[in-house]
C-alpha positions in Angstrom: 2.4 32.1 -10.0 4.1 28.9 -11.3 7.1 29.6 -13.9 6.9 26.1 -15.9 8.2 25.7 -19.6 8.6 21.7 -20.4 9.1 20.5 -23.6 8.6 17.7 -25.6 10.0 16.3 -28.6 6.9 14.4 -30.2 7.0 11.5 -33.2 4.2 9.7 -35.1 3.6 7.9 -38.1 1.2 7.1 -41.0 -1.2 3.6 -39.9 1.1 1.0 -41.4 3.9 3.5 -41.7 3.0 3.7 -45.5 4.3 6.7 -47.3 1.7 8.8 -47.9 2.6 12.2 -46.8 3.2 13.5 -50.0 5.9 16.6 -50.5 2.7 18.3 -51.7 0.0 17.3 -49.1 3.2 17.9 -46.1 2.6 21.7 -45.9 -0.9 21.8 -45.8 -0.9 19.2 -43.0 1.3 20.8 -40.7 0.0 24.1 -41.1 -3.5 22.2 -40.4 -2.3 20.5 -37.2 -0.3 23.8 -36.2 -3.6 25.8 -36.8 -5.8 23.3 -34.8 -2.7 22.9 -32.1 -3.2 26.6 -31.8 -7.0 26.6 -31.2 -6.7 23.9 -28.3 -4.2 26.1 -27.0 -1.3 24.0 -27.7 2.3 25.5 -28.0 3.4 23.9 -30.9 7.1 25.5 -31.4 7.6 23.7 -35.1 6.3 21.1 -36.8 8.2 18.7 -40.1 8.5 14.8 -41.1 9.2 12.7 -43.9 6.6 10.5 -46.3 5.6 8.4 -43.1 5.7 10.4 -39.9 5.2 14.1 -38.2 7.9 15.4 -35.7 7.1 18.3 -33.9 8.4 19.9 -30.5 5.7 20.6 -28.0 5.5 23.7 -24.9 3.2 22.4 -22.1 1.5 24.3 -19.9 1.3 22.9 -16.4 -2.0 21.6 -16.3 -1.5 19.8 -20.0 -0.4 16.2 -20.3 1.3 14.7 -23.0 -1.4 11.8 -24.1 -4.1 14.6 -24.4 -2.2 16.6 -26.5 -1.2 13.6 -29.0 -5.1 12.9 -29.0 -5.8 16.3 -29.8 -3.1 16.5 -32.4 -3.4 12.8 -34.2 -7.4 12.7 -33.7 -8.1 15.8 -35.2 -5.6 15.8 -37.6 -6.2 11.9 -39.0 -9.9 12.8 -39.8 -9.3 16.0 -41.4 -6.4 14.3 -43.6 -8.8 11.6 -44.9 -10.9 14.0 -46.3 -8.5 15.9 -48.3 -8.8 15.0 -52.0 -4.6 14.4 -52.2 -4.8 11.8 -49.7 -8.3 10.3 -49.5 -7.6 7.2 -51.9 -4.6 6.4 -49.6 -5.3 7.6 -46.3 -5.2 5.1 -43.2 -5.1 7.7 -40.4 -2.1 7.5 -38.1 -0.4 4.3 -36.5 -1.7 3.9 -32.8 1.2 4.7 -31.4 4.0 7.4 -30.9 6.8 8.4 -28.8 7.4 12.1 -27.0 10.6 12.9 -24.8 11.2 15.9 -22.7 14.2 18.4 -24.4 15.7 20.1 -22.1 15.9 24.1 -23.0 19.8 24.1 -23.7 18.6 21.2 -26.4 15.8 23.2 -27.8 17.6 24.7 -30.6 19.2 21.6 -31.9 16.0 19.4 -32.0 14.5 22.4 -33.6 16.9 22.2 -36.6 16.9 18.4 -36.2 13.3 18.7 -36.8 13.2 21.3 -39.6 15.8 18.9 -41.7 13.9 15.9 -42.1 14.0 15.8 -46.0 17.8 16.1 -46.0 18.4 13.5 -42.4 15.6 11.1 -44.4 18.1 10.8 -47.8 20.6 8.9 -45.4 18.0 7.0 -43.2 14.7 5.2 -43.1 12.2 6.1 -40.2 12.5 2.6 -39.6 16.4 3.3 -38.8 15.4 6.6 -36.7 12.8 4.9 -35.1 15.2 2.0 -33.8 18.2 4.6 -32.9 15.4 7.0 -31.1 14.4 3.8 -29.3 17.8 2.5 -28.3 19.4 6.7 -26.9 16.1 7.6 -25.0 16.4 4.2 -22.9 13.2 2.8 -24.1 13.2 -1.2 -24.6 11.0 -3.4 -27.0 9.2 -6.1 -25.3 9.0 -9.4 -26.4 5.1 -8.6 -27.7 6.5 -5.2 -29.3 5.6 -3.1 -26.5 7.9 -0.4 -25.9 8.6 0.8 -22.1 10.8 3.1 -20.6 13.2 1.7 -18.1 15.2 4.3 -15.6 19.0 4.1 -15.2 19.1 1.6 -18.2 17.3 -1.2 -16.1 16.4 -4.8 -17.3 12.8 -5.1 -17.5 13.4 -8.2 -15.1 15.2 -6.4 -12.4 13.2 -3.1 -10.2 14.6 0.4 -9.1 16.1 0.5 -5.7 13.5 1.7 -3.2 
């Protein structure tokens, strides 16, 4: 029997990160997504954002992979969300992207809290600013054509990892 527990610390936001998620329409979404999560038998531990994005931290099970979770999550969840009456006039669906990082279990509690204290974290910065700062700490750099890649060891994109 394997003994896995990997987690992830997940981010996505609204198509055109417009601020839509109203403070009325935000608990009925995550208690959607957490529902559905739940039927695809996802772990999702919790679940928050702001007007314009979702955070939530993830469990994987061995044989799960982060892409098909973020499909299952933002596919299901972006069609469900345009048909709500609250957000149909407005509703885009989700931006193609996102970004998920692996927290280690000593780090759990503190993204947990990090994550459950959006409203308050979001009076001093925009997601813009969180976005850029996320970015910039988990080693990821922005390409020239606004692609974002993860480089190892802090690595220019122009120079390669020592075989």
């Amino acid at each position: 029997m394997a003994f896995v527990k990997f987690w992830a610390h997940a981010v996505w936001g609204t198509k055109y990160h417009r601020p839509v998620l109203s403070d009325a329409f935000r608990p009925e979404l995550y208690a959607h997504i957490g529902q559905n999560a739940k039927k695809k038998k996802i772990y999702l531990d919790c679940i928050n954002g702001y007007a314009d994005h979702v955070h939530c931290l993830i469990s994987m099970e061995p044989k799960q992979n982060i892409a098909d979770i973020m499909q299952l999550l933002k596919g299901e969840s972006s069609n469900w969300a345009g048909k709500q009456q609250i957000v149909k006039e407005t509703w885009n669906g989700w931006a193609d992207d996102y970004c998920a990082i692996s927290v280690s279990p000593s780090m759990a509690n503190r993204v947990r809290n990090y994550i459950r204290n959006q409203e308050a974290h979001h009076s001093k910065f925009t997601f813009r600013q969180e976005w850029e700062r996320f970015v910039k700490e988990c080693g990821f750099v922005v390409m020239n054509d606004g692609g974002v890649v993860a480089m190892a060891g802090g690595l220019k994109p122009a120079q390669s990892a020592p075989i």
